[in-house]
C-alpha positions as CSV (number, residue, x, y, z in Angstrom):
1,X,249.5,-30.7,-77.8
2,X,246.7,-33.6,-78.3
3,X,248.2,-35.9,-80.1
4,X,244.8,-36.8,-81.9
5,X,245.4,-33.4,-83.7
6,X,249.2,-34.8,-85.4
7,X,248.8,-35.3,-89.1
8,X,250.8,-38.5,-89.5
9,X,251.7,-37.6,-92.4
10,X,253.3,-34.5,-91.3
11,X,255.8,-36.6,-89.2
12,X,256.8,-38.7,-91.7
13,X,257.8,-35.6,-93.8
14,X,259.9,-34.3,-90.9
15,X,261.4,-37.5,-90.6
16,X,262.3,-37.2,-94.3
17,X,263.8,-33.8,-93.6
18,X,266.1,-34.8,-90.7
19,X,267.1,-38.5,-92.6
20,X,268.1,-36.1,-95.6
21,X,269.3,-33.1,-94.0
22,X,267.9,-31.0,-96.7
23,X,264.4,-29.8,-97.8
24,X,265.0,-30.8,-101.0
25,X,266.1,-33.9,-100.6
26,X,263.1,-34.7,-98.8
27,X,261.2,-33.6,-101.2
28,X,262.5,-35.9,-104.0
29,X,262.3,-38.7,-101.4
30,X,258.9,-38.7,-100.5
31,X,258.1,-37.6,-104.7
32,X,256.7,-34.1,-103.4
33,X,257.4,-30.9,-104.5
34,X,259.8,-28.5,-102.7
35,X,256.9,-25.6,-101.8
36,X,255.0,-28.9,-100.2
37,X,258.1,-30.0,-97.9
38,X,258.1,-26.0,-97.1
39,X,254.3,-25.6,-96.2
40,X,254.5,-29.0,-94.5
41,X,257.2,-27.7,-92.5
42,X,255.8,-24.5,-92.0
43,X,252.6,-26.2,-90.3
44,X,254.9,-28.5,-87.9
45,X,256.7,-25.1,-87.2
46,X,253.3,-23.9,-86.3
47,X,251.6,-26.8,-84.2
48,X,254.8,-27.4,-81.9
49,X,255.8,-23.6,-81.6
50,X,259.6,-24.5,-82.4
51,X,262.1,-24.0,-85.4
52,X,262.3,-27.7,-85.9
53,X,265.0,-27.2,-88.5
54,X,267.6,-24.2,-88.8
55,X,269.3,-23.6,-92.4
56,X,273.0,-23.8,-92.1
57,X,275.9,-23.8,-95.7
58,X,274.9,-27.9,-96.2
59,X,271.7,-27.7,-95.7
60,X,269.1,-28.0,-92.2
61,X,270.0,-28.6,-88.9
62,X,267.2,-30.3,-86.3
63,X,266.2,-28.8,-83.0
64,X,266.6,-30.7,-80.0
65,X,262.4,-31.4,-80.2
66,X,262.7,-32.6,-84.6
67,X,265.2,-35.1,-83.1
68,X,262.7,-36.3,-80.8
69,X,260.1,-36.4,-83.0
70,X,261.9,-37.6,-85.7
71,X,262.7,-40.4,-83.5
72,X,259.3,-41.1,-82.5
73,X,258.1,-41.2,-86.7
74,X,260.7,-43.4,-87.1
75,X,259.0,-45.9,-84.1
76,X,255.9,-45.0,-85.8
77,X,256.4,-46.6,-89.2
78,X,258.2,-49.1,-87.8
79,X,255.5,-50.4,-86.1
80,X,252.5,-49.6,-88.8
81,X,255.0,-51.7,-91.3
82,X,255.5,-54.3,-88.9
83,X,251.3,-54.8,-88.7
84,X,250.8,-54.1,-92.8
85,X,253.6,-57.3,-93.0
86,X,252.2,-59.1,-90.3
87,X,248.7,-58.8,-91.9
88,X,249.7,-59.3,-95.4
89,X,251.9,-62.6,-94.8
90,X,249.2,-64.6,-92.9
91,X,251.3,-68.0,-90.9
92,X,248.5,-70.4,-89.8
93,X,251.3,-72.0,-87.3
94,X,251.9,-68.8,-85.5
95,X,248.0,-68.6,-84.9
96,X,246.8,-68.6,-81.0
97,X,243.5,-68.4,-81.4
98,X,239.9,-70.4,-80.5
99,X,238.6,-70.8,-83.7
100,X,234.7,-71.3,-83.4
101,X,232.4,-73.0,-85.6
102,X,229.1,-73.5,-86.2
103,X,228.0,-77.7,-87.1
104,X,225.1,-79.5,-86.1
105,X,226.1,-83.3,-84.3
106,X,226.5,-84.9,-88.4
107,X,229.1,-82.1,-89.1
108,X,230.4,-83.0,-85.9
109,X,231.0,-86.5,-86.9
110,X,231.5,-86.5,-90.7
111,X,233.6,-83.4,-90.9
112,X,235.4,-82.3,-87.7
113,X,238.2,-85.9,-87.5
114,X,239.4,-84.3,-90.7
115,X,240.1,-81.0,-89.8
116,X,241.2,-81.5,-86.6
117,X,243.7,-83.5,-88.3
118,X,244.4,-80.7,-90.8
119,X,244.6,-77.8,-88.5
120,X,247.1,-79.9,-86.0
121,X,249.2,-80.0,-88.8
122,X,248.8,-76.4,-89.7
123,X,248.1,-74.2,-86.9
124,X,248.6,-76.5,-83.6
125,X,248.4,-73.4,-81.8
126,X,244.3,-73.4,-82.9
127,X,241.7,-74.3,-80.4
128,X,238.5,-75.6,-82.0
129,X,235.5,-75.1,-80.3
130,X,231.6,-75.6,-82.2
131,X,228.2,-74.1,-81.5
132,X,225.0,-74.0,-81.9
133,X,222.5,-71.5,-81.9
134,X,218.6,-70.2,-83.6
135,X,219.4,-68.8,-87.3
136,X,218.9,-65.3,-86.0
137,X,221.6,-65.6,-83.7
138,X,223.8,-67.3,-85.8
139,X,224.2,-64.8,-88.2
140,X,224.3,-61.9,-85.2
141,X,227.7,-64.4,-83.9
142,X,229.3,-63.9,-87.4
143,X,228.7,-60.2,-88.2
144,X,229.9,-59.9,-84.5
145,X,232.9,-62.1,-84.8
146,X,231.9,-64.0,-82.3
147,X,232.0,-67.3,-84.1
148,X,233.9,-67.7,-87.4
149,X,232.2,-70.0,-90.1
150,X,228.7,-72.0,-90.0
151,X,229.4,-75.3,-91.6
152,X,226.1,-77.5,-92.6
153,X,223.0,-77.6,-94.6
154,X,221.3,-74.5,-92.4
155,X,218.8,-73.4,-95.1
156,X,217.9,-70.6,-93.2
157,X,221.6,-68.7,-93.6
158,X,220.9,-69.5,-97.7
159,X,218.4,-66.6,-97.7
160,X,220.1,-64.0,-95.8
161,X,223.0,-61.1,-96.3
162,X,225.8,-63.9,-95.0
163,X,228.1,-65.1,-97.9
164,X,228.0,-68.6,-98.5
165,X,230.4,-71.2,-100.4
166,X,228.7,-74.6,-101.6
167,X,230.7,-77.6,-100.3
168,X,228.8,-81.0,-101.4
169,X,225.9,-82.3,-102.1
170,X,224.6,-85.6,-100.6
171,X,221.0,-88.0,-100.9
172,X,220.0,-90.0,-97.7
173,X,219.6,-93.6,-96.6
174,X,218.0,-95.5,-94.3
175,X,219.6,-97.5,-91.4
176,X,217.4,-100.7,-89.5
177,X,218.6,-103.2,-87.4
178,X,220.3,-106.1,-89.4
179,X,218.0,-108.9,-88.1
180,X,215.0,-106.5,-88.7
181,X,212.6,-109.7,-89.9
182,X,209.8,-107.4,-92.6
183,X,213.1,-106.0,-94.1
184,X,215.1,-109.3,-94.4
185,X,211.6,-110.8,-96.0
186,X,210.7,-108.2,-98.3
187,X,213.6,-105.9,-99.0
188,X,213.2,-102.2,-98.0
189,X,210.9,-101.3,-100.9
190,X,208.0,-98.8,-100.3
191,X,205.9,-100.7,-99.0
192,X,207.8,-102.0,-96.3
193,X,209.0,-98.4,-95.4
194,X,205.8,-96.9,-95.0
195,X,204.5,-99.8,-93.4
196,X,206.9,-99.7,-90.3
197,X,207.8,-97.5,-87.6
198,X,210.5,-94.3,-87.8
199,X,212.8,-92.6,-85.8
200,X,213.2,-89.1,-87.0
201,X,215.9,-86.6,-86.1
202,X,215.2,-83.4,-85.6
203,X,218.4,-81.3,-85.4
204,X,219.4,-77.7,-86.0
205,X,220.2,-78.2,-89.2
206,X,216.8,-78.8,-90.8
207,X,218.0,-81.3,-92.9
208,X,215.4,-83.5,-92.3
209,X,212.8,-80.9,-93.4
210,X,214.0,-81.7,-97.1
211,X,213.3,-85.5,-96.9
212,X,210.0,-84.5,-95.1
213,X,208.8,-81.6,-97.9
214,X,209.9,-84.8,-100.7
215,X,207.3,-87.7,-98.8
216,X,204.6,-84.7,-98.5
217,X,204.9,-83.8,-102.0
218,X,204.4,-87.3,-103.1
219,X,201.6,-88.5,-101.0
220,X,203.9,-90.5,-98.7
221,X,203.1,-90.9,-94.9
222,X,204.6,-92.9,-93.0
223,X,204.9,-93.8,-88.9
224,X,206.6,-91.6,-86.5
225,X,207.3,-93.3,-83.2
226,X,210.3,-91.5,-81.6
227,X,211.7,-88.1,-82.5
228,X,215.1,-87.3,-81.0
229,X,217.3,-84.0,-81.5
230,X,220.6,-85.4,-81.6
231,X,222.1,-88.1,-84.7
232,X,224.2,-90.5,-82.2
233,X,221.8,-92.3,-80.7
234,X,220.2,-93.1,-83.9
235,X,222.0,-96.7,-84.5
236,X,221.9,-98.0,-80.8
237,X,217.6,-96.9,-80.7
238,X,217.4,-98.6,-84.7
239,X,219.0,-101.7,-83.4
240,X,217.2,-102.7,-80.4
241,X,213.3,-101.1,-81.3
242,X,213.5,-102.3,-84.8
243,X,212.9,-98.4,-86.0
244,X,213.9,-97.5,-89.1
245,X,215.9,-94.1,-89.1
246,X,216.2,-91.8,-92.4
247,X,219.5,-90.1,-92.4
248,X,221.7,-87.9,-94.7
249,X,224.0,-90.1,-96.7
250,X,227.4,-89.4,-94.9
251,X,226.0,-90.1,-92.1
252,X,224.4,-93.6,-93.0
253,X,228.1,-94.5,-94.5
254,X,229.1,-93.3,-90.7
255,X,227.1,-96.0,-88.9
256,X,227.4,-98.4,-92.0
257,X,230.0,-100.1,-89.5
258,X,227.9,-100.0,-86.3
259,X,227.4,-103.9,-84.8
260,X,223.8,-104.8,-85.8
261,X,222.5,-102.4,-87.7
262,X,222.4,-102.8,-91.8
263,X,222.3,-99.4,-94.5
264,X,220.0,-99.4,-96.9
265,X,219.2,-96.6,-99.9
266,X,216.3,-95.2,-99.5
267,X,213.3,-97.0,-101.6
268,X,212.3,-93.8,-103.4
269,X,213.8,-93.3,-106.8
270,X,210.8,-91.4,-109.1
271,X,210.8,-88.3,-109.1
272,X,214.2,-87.1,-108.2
273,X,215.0,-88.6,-105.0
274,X,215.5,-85.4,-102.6
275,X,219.2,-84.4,-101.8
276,X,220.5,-82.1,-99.2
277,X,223.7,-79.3,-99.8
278,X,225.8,-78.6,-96.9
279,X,227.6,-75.0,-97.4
280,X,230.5,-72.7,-95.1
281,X,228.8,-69.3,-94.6
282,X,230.6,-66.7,-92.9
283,X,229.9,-62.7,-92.8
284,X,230.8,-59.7,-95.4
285,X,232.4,-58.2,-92.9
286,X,235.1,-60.8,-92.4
287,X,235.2,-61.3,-95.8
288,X,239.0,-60.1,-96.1
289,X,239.8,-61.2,-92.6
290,X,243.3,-63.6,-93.0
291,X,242.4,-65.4,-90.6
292,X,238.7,-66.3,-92.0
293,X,239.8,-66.3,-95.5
294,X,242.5,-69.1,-94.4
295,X,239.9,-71.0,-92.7
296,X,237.2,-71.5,-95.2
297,X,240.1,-72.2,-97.7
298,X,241.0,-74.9,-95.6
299,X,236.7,-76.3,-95.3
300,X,237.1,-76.0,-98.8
301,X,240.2,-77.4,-99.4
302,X,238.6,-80.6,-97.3
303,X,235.8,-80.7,-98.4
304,X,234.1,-78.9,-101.6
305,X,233.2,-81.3,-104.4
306,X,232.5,-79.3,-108.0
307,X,228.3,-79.6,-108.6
308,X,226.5,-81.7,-110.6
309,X,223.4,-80.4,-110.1
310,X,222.1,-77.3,-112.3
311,X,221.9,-73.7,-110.7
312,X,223.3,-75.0,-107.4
């Protein structure tokens, strides 16, 4: 018999019938009527070509084959029971798993020393491992399962099917070399920083496209000398070319520390000095996925901060 053909449900009746010993017993077990447990029966009867059960003064008496079979239902719900508990009672130290994560280099920095040190308490079984890739693909990796949660600004994802959880909001600042001599005269004021020369990230998450829409939209240009992809190298280049670097806010109170180079907030206060929202997104398809569900509870558990900003 192909076993792709077995009603399930079928096999749990006849386990019901041999654990009882009577039809009616089963059927009061399993909150069925008797005629049910007897057509059941009848199509087991049927399907395997055996008796299965033969009436005797007490009640029904198994086959050699209803023993077997009952025997193998009883495997059978042991094991689906076993997943359903398994799945239902989620242990984040039991996990063995590469968790995988999409952050540009600032997350990196800014977010991953914190939970790192929340997951080793956690799950020390969890491997981290972050990526980057084009929007497109991004969002392909988390409907696929391939990676687990995008954590960033990625304005991109905002417009898309992907669900998405705001974390924080943060402005920017501006980081120069301390002994930078038109700054230490003047002051960073507007004038000054439009008057000297920029380093500009440019990094997957776009971030700096905000600050960039905010001096086009005001009539601001200013001097771009050196474009770079990555965040780290920002202080060493500031310090020793004199360049001034804009930067998201956490990542200017990163470097605030960095030997030689001074933090400034940016001179721009009218109108609304631009901000930037960094977000978890993950897919609909994983939306009920333990595992998923425990990790973005964690991001948000470390990191969401309630919004003061209208319709964000």
């Amino acid at each position: 018999m192909d076993p792709r053909n077995i009603d399930m449900r079928l096999l749990y009746t006849l386990e019901a019938i041999h654990r009882s010993g009577s039809i009616t017993a089963a059927a009061e077990d399993l909150a069925l009527s008797q005629p049910a447990i007897s057509h059941a029966l009848r199509k087991l009867r049927s399907s395997f070509k055996d008796q299965l059960f033969v009436r005797t003064a007490t009640g029904v008496t198994p086959t050699p084959l209803a023993e077997q079979l009952a025997a193998s239902a009883r495997r059978i719900q042991s094991l689906v029971q076993s997943e359903l508990d398994r799945s239902l009672h989620f242990d984040p130290a039991s996990l063995k798993r590469v968790i995988r994560l999409f952050m540009t280099d600032t997350g990196e920095m800014v977010m991953l020393p914190r939970l790192l040190r929340r997951l080793e308490s956690e799950a020390p079984g969890v491997e981290v491992e972050t990526i980057t890739r084009p929007p497109q693909a991004m969002i392909d990796a988390l409907d696929n399962g391939v990676a687990d949660v995008a954590l960033g600004p990625f304005p991109e994802l905002a417009r898309t099917s992907l669900r998405r959880q705001r974390l924080y909001r943060r402005g920017f600042m501006c980081l120069a070399a301390s002994d930078q001599p038109r700054i230490n005269k003047h002051g960073l004021t507007v004038e000054t920083y439009l008057a000297e020369p920029h380093l500009v990230v440019r990094s997957s998450g776009r971030t700096e496209e905000v600050f960039e829409r905010y001096l086009a939209e005001n009539a601001y240009t200013r001097r771009v000398v050196l474009t770079v992809p990555h965040t780290l190298c920002v202080p060493a280049v500031a310090r020793e070319t004199k360049l001034i670097a804009t930067v998201p806010q956490s990542v200017g109170t990163f470097f605030s520390s960095y030997p030689g180079i001074r933090v400034f907030p940016i001179p721009f206060h009218e109108p609304t000095p631009p901000t930037t929202t960094v977000s978890q997104y993950w897919s609909e398809r994983f939306d009920r996925d333990r595992t998923n569900m425990w990790i973005r509870s964690t991001v948000a558990d470390l990191f969401f901060e309630p919004s003061r900003v209208e319709g964000d």
